[in-house]
C-alpha positions, 0 to 999 in steps of 0.5 A: 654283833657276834656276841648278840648272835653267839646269845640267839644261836645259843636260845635257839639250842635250848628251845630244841633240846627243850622240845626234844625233852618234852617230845621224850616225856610225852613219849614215856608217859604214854609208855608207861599208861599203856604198860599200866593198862597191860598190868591190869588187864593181865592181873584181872585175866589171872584173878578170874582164871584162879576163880575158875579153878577154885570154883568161886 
């Protein structure tokens, strides 16, 4: 019997260290899309400052 429970304590930590990755990777991801967005923004607000100067 030990054994049976040994085996569902041990599933049971791998379901939470799962949630737990998945959790950190959802977490990165929309880290990452928002720095992405941020990059965009800033090169276009440069591209159209250097127009400006340039007179284009």
């Amino acid at each position: 019997m030990r054994t049976a429970q040994a085996a569902v304590e041990y599933l049971f930590m791998l379901v939470a260290v799962m949630v737990i990755v998945l959790v950190v990777i959802r977490y990165l991801r929309e880290s990452l899309g928002t720095a992405s967005r941020q990059m965009d923004e800033v090169s276009d607000e440069i591209l159209r400052n250097f127009a400006n100067l340039t007179g284009g």
